[in-house]
VEXDREN-2710 file (C-alpha; in Angstrom, 1 decimal):
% VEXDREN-2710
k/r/px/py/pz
1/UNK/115.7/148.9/20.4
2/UNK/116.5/147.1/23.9
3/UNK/119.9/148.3/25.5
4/UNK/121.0/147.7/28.5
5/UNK/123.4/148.7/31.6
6/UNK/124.8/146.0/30.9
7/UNK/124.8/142.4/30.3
8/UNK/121.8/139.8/32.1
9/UNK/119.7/143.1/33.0
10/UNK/116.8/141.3/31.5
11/UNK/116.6/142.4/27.8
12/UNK/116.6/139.3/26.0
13/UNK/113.4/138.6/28.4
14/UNK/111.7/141.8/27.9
15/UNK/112.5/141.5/23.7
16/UNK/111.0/138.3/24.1
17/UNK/107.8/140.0/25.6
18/UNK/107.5/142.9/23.4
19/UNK/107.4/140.6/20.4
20/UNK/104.6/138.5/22.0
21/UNK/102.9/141.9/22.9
22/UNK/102.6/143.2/19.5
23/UNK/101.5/140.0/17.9
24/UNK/98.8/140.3/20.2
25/UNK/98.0/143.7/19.4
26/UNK/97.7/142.6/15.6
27/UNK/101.1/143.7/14.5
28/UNK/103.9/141.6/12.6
29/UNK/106.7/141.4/14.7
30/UNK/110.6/140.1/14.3
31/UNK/113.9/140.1/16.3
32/UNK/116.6/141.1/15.6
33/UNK/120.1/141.4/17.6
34/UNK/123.0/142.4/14.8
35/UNK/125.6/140.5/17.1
36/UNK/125.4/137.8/19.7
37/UNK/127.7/135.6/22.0
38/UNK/126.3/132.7/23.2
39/UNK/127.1/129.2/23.4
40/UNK/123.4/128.7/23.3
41/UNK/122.5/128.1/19.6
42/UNK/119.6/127.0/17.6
43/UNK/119.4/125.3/13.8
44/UNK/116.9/127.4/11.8
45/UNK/114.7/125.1/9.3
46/UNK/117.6/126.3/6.4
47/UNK/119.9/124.3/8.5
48/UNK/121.5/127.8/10.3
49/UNK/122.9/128.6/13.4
50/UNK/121.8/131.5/15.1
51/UNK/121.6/132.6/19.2
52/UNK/119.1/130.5/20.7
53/UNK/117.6/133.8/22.0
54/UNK/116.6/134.9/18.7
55/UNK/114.8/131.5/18.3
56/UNK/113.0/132.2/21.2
57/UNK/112.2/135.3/20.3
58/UNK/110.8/134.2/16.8
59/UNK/108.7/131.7/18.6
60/UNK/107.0/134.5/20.8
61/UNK/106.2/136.5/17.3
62/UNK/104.9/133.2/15.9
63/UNK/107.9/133.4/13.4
64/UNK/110.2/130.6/11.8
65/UNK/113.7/131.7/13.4
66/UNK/115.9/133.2/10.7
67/UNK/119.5/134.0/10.0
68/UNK/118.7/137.9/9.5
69/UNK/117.5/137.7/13.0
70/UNK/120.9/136.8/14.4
71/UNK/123.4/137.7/11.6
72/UNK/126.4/137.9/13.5
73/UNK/126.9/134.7/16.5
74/UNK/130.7/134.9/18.3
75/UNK/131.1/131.5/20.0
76/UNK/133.5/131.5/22.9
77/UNK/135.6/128.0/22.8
78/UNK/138.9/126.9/24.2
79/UNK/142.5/128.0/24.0
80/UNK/141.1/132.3/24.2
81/UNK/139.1/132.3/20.7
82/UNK/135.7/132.4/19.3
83/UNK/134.6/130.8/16.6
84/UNK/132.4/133.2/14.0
85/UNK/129.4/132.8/12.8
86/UNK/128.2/134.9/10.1
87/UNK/125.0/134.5/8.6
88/UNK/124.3/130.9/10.1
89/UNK/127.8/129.6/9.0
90/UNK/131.1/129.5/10.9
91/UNK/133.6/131.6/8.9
92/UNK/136.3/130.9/11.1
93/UNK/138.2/131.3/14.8
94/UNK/139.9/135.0/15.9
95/UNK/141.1/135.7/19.4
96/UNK/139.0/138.7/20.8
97/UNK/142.2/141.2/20.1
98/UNK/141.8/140.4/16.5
99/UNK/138.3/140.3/16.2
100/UNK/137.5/143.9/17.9
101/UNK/140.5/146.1/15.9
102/UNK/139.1/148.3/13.4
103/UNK/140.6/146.3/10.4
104/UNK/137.9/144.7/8.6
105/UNK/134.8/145.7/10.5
106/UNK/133.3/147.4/7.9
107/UNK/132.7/144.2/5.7
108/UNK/130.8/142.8/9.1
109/UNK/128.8/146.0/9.6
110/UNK/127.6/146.1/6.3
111/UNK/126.4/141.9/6.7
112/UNK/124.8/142.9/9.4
113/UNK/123.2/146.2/8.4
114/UNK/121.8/143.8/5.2
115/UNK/120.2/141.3/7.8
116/UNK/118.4/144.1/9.3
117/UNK/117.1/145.9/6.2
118/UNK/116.5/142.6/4.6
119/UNK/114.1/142.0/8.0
120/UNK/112.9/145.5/7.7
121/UNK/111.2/144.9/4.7
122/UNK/108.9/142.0/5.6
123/UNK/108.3/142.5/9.6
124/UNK/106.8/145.7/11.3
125/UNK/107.2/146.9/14.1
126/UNK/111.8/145.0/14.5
127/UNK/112.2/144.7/18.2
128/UNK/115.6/144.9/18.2
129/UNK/118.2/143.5/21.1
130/UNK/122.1/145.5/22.2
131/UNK/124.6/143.4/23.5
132/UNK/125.9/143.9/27.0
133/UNK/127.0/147.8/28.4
134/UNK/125.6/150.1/25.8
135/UNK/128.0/152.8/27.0
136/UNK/131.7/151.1/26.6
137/UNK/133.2/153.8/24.7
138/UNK/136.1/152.5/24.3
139/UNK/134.5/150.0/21.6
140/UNK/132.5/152.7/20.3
141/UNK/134.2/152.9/17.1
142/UNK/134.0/149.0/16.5
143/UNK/130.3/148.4/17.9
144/UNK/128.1/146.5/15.8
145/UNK/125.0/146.1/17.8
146/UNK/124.3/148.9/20.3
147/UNK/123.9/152.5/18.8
148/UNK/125.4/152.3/15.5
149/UNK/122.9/149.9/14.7
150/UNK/120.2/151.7/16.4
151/UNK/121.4/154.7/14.4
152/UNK/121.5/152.5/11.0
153/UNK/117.7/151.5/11.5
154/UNK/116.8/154.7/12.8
155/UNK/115.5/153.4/16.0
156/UNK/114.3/154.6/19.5
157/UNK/116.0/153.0/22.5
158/UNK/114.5/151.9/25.4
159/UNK/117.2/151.9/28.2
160/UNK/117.0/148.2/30.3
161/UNK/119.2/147.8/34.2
162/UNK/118.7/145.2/36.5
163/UNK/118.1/146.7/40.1
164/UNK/118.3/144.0/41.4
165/UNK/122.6/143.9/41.2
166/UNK/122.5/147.4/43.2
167/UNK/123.9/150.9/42.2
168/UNK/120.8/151.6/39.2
169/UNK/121.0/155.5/39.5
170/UNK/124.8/155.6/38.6
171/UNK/124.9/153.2/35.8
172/UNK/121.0/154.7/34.2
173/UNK/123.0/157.7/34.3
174/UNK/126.1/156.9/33.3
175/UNK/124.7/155.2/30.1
176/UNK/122.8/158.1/28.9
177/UNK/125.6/160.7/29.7
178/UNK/128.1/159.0/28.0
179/UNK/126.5/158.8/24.6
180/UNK/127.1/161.0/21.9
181/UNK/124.3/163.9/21.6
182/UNK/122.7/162.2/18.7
183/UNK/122.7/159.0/20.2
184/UNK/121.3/160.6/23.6
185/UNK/118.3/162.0/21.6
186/UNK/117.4/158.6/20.3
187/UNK/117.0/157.5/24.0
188/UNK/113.1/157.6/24.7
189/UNK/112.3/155.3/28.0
190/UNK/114.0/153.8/30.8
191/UNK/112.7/150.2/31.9
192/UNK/113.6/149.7/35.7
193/UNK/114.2/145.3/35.8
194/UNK/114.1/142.6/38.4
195/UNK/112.7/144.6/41.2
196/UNK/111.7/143.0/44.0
197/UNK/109.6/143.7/47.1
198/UNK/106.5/146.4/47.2
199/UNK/107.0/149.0/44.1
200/UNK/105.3/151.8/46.0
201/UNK/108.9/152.1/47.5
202/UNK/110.4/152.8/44.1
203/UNK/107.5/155.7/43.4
204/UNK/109.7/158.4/44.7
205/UNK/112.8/157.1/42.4
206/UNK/111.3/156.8/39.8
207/UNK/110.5/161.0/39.8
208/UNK/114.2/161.2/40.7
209/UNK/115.4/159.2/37.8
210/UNK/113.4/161.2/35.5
211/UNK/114.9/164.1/36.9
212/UNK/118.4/163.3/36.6
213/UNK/117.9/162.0/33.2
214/UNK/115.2/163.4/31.7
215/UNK/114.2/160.4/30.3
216/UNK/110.5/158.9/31.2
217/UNK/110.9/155.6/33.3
218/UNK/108.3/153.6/31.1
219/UNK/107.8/151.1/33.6
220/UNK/109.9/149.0/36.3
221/UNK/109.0/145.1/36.3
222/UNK/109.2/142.7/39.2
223/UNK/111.0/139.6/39.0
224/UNK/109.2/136.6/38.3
225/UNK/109.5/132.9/39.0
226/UNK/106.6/131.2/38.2
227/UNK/107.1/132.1/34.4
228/UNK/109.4/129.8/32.3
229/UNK/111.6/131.6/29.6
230/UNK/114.5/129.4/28.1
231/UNK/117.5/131.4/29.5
232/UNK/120.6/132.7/27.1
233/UNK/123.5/132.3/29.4
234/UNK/124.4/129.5/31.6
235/UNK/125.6/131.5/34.8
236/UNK/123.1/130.3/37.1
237/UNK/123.1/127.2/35.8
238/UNK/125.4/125.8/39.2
239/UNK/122.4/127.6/41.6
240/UNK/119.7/125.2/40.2
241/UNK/118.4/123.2/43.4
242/UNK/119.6/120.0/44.7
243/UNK/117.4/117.9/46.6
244/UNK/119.5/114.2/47.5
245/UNK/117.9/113.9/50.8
246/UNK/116.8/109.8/51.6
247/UNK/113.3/108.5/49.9
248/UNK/110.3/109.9/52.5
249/UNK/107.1/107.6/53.0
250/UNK/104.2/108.5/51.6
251/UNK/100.8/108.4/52.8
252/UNK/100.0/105.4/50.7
253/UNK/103.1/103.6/51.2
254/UNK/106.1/103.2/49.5
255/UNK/108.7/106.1/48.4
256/UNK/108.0/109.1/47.1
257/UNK/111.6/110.0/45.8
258/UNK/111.8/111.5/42.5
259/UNK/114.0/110.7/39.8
260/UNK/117.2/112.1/40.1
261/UNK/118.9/113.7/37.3
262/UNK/122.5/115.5/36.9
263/UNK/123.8/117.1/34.3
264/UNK/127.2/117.5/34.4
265/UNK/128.1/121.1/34.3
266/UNK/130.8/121.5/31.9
267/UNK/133.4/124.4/31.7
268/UNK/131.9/125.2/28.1
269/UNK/128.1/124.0/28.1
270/UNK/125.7/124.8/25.4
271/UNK/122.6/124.4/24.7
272/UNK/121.5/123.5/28.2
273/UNK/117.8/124.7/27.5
274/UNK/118.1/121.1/26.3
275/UNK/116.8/119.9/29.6
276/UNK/114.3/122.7/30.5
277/UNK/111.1/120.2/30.0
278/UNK/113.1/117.2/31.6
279/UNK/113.4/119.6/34.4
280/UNK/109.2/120.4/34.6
281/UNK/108.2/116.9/35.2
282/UNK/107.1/116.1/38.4
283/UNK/108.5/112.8/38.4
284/UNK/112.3/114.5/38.0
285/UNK/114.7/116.6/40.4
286/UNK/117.1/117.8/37.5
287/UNK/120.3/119.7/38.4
288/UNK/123.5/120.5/37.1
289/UNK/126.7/119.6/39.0
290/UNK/130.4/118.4/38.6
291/UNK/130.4/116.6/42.3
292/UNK/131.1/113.3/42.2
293/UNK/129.3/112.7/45.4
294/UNK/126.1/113.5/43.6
295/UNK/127.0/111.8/40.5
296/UNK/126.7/108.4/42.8
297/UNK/123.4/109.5/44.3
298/UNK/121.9/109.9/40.4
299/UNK/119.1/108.2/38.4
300/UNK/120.0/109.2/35.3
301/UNK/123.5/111.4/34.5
302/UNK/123.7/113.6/31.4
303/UNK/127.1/114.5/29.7
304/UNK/125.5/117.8/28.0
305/UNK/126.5/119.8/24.4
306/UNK/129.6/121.9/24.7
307/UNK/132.0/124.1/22.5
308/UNK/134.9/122.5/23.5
309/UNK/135.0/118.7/23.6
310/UNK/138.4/118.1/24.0
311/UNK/139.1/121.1/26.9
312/UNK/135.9/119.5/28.7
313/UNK/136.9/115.9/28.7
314/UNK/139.9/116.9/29.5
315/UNK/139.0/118.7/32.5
316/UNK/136.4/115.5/33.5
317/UNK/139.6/113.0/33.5
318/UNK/141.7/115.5/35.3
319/UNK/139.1/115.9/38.0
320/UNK/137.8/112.5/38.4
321/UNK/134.1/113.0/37.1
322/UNK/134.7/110.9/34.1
323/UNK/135.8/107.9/36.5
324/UNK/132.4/108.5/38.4
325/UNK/130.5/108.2/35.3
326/UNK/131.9/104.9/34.2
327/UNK/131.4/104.1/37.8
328/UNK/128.0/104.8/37.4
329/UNK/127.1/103.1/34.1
330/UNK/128.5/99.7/35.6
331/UNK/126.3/100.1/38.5
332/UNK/123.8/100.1/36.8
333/UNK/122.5/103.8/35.4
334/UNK/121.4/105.5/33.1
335/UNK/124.0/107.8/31.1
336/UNK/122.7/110.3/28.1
337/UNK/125.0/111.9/25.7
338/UNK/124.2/114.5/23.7
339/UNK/126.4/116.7/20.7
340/UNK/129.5/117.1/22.6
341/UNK/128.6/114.6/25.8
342/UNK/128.3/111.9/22.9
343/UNK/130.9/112.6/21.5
344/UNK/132.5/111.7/25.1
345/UNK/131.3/108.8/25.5
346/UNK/132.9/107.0/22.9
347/UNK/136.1/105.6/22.6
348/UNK/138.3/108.0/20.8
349/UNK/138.2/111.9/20.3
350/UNK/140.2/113.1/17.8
351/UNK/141.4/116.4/16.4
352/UNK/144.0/116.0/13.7
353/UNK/143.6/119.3/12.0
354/UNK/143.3/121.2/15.3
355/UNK/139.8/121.9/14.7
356/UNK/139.1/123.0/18.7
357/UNK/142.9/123.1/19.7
358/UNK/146.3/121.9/19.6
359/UNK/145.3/118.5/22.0
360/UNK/145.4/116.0/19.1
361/UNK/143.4/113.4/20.6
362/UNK/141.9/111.7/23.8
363/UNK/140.7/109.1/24.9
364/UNK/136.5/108.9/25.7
365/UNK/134.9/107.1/28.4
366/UNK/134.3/104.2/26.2
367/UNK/130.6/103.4/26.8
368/UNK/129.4/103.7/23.7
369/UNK/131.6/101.8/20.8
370/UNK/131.8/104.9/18.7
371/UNK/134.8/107.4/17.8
372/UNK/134.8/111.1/16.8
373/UNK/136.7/112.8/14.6
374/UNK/136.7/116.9/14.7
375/UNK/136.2/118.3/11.2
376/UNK/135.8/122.1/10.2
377/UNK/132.6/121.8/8.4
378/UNK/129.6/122.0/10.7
379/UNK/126.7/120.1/10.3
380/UNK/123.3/122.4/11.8
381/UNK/119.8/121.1/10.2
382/UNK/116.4/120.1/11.9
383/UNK/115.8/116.4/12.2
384/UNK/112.8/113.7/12.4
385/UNK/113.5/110.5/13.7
386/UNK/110.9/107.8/15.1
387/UNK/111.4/106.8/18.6
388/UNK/109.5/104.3/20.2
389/UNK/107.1/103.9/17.0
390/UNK/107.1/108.0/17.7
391/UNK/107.5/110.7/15.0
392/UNK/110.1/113.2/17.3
393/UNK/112.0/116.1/16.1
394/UNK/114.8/118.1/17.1
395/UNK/117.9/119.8/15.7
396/UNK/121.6/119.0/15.2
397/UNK/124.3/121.9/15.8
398/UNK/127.7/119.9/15.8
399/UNK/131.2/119.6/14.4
400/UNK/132.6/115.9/14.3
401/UNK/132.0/113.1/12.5
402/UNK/131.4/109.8/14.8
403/UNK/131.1/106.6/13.5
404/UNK/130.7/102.7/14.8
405/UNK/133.2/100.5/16.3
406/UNK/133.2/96.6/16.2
407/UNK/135.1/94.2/18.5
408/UNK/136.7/91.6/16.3
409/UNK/139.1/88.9/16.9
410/UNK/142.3/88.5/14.6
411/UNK/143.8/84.8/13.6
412/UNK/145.7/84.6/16.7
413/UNK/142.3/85.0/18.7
414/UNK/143.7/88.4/20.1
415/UNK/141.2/91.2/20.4
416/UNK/141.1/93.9/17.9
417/UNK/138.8/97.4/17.7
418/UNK/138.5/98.3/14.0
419/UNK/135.9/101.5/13.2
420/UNK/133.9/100.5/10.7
421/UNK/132.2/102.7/7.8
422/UNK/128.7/102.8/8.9
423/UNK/125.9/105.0/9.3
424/UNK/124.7/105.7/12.9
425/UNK/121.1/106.0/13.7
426/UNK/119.9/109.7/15.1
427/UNK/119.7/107.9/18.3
428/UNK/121.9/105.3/19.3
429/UNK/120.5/103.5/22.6
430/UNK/122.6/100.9/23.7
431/UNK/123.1/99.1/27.7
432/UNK/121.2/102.0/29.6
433/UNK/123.3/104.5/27.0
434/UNK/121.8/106.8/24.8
435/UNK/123.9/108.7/22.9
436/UNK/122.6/111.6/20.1
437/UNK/123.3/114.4/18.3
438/UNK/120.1/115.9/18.2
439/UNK/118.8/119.0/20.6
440/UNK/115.7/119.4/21.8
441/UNK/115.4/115.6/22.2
442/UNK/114.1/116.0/25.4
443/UNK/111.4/118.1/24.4
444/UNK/109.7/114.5/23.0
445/UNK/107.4/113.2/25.7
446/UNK/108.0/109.7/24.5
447/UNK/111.8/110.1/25.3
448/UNK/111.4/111.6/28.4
449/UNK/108.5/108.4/29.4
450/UNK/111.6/106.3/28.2
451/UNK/113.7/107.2/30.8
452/UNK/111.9/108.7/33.5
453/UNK/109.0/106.1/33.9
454/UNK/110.7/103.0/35.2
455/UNK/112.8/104.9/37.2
456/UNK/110.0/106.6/39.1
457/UNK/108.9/105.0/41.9
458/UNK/105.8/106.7/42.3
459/UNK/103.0/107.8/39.8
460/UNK/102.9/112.1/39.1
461/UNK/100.8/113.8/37.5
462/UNK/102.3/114.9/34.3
463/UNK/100.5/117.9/32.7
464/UNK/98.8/116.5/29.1
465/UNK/100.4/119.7/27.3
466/UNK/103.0/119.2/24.6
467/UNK/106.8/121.6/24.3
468/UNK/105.1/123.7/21.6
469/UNK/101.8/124.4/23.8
470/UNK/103.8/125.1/27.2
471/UNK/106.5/127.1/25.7
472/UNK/103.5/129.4/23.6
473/UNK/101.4/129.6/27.1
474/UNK/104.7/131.0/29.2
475/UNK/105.0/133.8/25.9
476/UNK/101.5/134.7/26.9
477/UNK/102.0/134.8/31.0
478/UNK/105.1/136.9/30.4
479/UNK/103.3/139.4/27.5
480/UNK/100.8/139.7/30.3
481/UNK/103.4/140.2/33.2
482/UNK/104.9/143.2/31.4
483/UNK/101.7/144.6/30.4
484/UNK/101.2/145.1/33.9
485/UNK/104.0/146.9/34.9
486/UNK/105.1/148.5/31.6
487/UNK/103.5/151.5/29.7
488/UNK/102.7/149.6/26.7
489/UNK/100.6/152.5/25.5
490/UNK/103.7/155.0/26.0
491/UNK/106.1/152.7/23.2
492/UNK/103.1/152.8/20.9
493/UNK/103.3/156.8/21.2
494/UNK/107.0/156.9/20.9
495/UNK/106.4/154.5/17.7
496/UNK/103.3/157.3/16.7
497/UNK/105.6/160.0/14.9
498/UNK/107.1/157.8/12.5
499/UNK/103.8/155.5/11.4
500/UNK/105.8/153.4/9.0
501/UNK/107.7/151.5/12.0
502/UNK/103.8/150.3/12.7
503/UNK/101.9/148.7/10.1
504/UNK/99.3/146.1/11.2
505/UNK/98.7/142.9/9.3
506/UNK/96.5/142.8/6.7
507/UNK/95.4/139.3/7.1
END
C-alpha cells in the first residue's frame, strides 16, 4: 500500500508504475484505492463509475477497470456536498459533516473491505492507493482508506512525500510518529518524490532520514516531464502554457501558427483528461482559461464536463465568458461541448427536482437547439458510434436528459420553440457546433482530423500511433523511470515473508 504525506505527493503516479512493474515481472497485478474524491471519473465496460485513476491504473496492469478497484468515489459538486458513489452507482448527496461522523460508517467499511477481498481473490500482488495525509488523526476513527484498510488486507506500506513542496523531514516524520504502534510496524519503505536537481545532494539525507525514522528510504525519484500520465486532479490545470503570440513566417512561406484551442476552465471541471491527445498534436496549442481576451484569439473553444452545470453556467453569465462564446460562434468558430459544456450550450437547463441545487433553471447559450433536464438517475456506459464512416468509442458519465428543439411557426405566423420527443445522435454536429456526451471523444483520430485539419495552416507531422498504443508506451517509460530510481528488488523482499501476496501467472 501507497500512502502518502499528503495529497498530490505523487502516489497515484507511482501506483500506476508499480502495477506496470509487476506485469512485467510476470505477476497479476490490480488497484485498488477503498475511497476516492475526484471529479475525474471513468465508466467501466458494466456501465460504472469509478476514479479515473483507478482506470488508469487498470490500463497499466493490462486490466478492464472494475468497481472493486474504486468502491467508494465522493464527488465534490455545488452548494458544500458530494455526491456518493458506492460501488459504481451514486447513492446519494451528504455535506462533508455528515458524511465523516461515525454514524453509519460501518456499513461503508464493510462495502469497501468486500471490494478488496473480492479483488484479493483473483489479482496478486493488490497495489493498493491512501487518500491524502495518512496521519490526520483526528479522522482516525472514520478512515476508510489509509491504515484501517492497510490493516484489513494485512498490507505493508510504503510511505510517499513530495520534496519538491519543501519541509520532507518534518512531515516523513511526523507521519510515522503519529501512527499507532501497530500501524508503525506495518510501515516498511519511504519513497522520496519529485526531486529535482543532481540526487548525489540528497545521499547524505537520505542516511539521516533513515536515522530518524528507522525506516529504509527505498528510493527517491526525479520529476519527469517528458512522460505522459493522465493526471487525477485538475490544479494545475490553469498553469498549462499559453502561446497567442502573432503567426511567424516560415522558411517555406506562409504561417506556421498552430491551432489554437481553449478550454474553458470551469469552477467544477471533470474529466479534463478528455483533451490530453488533442493537446499532443503538433498541429494544436491547447490550454485552459476563463479570459475572455483569449477566448477571441481561439480556433476552436471547448465548454468541458463538470459536476455542477448550473453553478458553472452560472458563473460563465455572471463573468461574461458565456457572451464571448456566443461572440465567438457568430464569428465564425468552432465551439465543442461535451457532458456538462453540452448541456450549456443549449437552450434551457433545468433542475426541477433540485438535482444539483436549489437554482431551478437557466437559461444556455442557445447554440445548439437542445434543452436539458437534470434527473437523479445517472446514465455511465461505454459507447460506439461511427464518425466520419469511422467506428469510434468513448464513454458517457452524465446526469440529464437533453433532447431536440424545433423552430415552428403558430397560425398567427409568430415564432414558437416547442421540444420535441426525439432521440439525439451520440454526436450532434451542427453550424461549426459539436455537442456530445461521450468522453474520450477526442481520443478518435478521425475527430480530432475533423477539427484540427482545416484549421491548420500548416502540415505537422502527426505520430502514426493510436490512444491505446501511446497511452501503453508512456506505462512502459514510467515502469522504466522508477526502476531506475526505486529498489524494486527491496519491495519484492518486503513481499518475500508472506509468499501468498506473490503468486506469478500461470499462463
Amino acid at each position: 500500500m501507497l500512502v502518502g504525506t499528503g495529497s498530490d505527493v505523487g502516489k497515484s503516479v507511482l501506483a500506476t508504475a508499480l502495477c506496470r512493474i509487476f506485469v512485467q515481472d510476470g505477476y497479476h497485478p490490480a488497484p485498488f484505492k477503498a475511497q476516492n474524491m475526484a471529479l475525474n471519473s471513468y465508466a467501466t465496460p458494466e456501465g460504472m463509475e469509478i476514479g479515473r485513476a483507478q482506470a488508469v491504473q487498470a490500463e497499466a496492469a493490462r486490466l478492464a477497470p472494475h468497481t472493486d478497484m474504486n468502491p467508494l468515489l465522493l464527488k465534490p459538486n455545488s452548494e458544500h456536498t458530494t455526491q456518493v458513489v458506492l460501488n459504481g452507482k451514486p447513492i446519494g448527496n451528504r455535506s462533508a459533516y455528515d458524511y465523516f461522523r461515525k454514524e453509519g460508517r460501518e456499513e461503508l467499511r464493510q462495502a469497501v473491505n468486500d471490494a478488496f477481498d473480492r479483488l484479493a481473490v483473483k489479482y496478486n500482488p493488490i497495489v493498493m492507493e491512501g487518500a491524502g495525509s495518512v496521519s490526520e488523526i483526528n479522522l482516525r476513527d472514520s478512515d476508510l482508506v489509509n491504515m484501517p484498510m492497510a490493516r484489513h488486507a494485512d498490507a505493508d506500506v510504503i510511505l510517499v512525500a513530495d520534496i519538491d513542496r519543501g519541509g520532507v523531514f518534518a512531515s516523513v516524520y511526523g507521519s510515522i510518529m503519529l501512527q499507532t504502534p501497530e500501524d508503525k510496524a506495518r510501515i516498511k519503505g519511504i519513497i522520496i518524490n519529485k526531486f529535482r536537481g543532481d540526487l548525489r545532494l540528497f545521499d547524505e539525507g537520505r542516511k539521516m532520514m533513515e536515522e530518524l525514522c528507522g525506516v529504509p528510504v527505498l528510493g527517491v525519484v526525479p520529476m519527469f516531464k517528458d512522460i505522459v500520465i493522465e493526471e487525477e486532479d485538475s490544479v494545475e490545470l490553469d498553469r498549462k502554457r499559453k502561446d497567442l503570440d502573432p503567426p511567424q513566417p516560415s522558411l517555406q512561406g506562409g504561417s506556421c501558427r498552430k491551432v489554437h484551442v481553449a478550454v474553458i476552465l470551469l469552477r467544477h471541471i471533470s474529466n479534463f483528461t478528455d483533451f490530453d491527445i488533442l493537446e499532443r498534436d503538433e498541429r494544436v496549442n491547447l490550454f485552459y482559461t476563463n479570459n475572455i481576451k483569449d477566448i477571441e484569439k481561439s480556433d476552436i473553444i471547448i465548454l468541458p464536463g463538470t459536476k455542477a452545470t448550473l453553478d458553472d453556467l452560472y458563473e460563465l453569465r455572471r463573468n461574461g465568458v458565456a457572451q464571448a462564446i456566443i461572440r465567438a460562434h457568430k464569428d465564425g468558430k468552432t465551439i465543442i461541448g461535451i457532458c456538462g459544456g453540452y448541456q450549456m450550450l443549449g437552450q434551457m437547463v433545468s433542475d426541477p427536482d433540485g438535482v444539483e441545487g436549489s437554482v431551478p433553471c437557466l437559461p444556455g447559450l442557445g447554440i445548439l437547439p437542445v434543452e436539458t433536464v437534470m434527473t437523479a438517475e445517472k446514465v455511465t456506459r461505454q459507447v460506439e458510434f461511427d464518425f466520419e464512416e469511422n467506428r469510434c468509442k468513448g464513454y458517457e458519465i452524465h446526469q440529464g436528459r437533453t433532447r431536440k428543439s424545433s423552430l415552428t411557426l403558430n397560425g398567427e405566423g409568430e415564432r414558437h420553440e416547442q421540444f420535441v420527443e426525439e432521440d439525439l445522435p451520440l454526436v450532434y454536429v451542427q453550424d461549426k457546433c459539436l455537442g456530445t456526451y461521450v468522453h474520450g471523444i477526442l481520443d478518435n483520430p478521425v475527430v480530432i482530423d475533423y477539427l484540427v485539419t482545416p484549421l491548420a495552416e500548416r502540415a505537422c507531422e502527426v505520430p502514426a500511433m493510436t490512444a491505446e498504443e501511446f497511452k501503453d508506451k508512456q506505462y512502459d517509460l514510467l515502469a522504466e523511470h522508477v526502476r531506475r530510481y526505486v529498489d524494486i528488488d527491496k519491495i519484492y523482499e518486503i513481499l518475500a515473508p508472506r509468499p501468498s501476496n506473490l503468486a506469478k501467472r500461470s499462463h
